[in-house]
C-alpha positions in Angstrom: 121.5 71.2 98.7 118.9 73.0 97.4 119.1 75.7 100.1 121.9 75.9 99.5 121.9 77.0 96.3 119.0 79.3 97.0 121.2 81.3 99.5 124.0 81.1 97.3 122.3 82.8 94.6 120.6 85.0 96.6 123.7 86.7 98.4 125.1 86.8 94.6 121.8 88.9 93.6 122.5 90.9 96.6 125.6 91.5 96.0 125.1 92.3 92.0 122.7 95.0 93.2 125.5 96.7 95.6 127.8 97.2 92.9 125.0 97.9 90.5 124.1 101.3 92.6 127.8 101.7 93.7 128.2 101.9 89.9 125.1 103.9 89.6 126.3 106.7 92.1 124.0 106.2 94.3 126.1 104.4 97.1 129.6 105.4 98.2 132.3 103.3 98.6 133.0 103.5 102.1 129.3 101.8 102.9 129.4 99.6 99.9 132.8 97.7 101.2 130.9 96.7 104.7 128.1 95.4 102.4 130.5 93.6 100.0 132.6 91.7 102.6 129.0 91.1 104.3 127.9 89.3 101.2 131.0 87.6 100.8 130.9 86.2 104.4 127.3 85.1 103.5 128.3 83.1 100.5 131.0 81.2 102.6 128.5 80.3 105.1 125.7 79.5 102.5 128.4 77.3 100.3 129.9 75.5 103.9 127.0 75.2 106.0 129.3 72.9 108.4 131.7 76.0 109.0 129.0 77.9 111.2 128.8 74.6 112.8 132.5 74.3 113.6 132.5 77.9 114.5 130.0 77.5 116.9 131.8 74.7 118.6 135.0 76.8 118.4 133.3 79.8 120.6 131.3 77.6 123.1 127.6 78.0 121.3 125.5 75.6 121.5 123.3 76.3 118.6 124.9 77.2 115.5 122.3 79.8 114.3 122.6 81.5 117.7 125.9 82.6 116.5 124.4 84.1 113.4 121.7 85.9 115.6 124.7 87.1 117.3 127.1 88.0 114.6 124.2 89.7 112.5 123.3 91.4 115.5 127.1 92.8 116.0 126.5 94.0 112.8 123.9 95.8 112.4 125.6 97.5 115.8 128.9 98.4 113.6 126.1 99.7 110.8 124.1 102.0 113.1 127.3 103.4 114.6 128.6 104.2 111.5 125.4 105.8 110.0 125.3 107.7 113.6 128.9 108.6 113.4 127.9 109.7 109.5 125.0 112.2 110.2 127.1 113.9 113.9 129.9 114.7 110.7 127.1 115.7 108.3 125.3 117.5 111.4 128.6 119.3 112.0 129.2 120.4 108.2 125.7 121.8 108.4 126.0 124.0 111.4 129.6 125.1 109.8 127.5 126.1 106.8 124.7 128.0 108.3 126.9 129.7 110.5 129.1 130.8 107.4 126.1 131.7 105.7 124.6 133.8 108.6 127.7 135.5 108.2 128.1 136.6 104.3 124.1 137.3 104.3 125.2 139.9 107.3 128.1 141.6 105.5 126.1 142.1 102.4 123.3 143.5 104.1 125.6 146.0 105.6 127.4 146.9 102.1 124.0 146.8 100.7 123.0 149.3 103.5 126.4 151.4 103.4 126.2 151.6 99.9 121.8 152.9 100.0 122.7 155.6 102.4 125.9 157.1 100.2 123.8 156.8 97.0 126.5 154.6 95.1 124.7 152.3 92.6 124.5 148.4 93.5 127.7 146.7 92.1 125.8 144.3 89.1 127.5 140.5 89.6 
């Protein structure tokens, strides 16, 4: 019972902290709802111990903390193709914005030249 309890409160720490830096800014919703439901799924299993057991026995393991292994493992999979899939979009965005970039600093070095060889003041901003 006492381990129980210990995980119990633990996930509920874990979980405090989420919302405390999804509150804070500092984590966006769309990672912070894989980590809530993640911490919700640990409670279940920390309150009901037996229910990893009966799962388990419903998908043919033979050792109960096998499955964990297994379903942590399957998610830290899901995690690390959705950070991957998150930095190809950020990669993207940044090329994009180089690329744009490259671009305006080009045109204003050519008005900035066009304007230097007919002797028209620079335009203040």
């Amino acid at each position: 019972m006492r381990a129980t309890l210990f995980f119990v409160g633990l996930t509920v720490v874990i979980l405090a902290a989420i919302v405390t830096l999804l509150r804070s800014r500092r984590l966006k919703e769309k990672y912070a709802a894989l980590w809530v439901v993640v911490g919700l799924i640990c409670i279940v299993l920390a309150a009901w111990p037996s229910l990893l057991t009966h799962l388990a026995h419903l998908f043919g393991v033979q050792v109960p903390s096998n499955l964990l292994f297994v379903l942590a493992i399957i998610l830290l999979l899901a995690v690390c193709l959705q950070l991957s899939l998150e930095v190809s979009n950020q990669e993207d965005k940044i090329r994009r914005l180089a690329e744009e970039s490259a671009i305006a600093r080009e045109e204003l070095e050519q008005l900035t030249a066009h304007d230097v060889l007919h002797d028209k003041p620079l335009p203040t901003p």
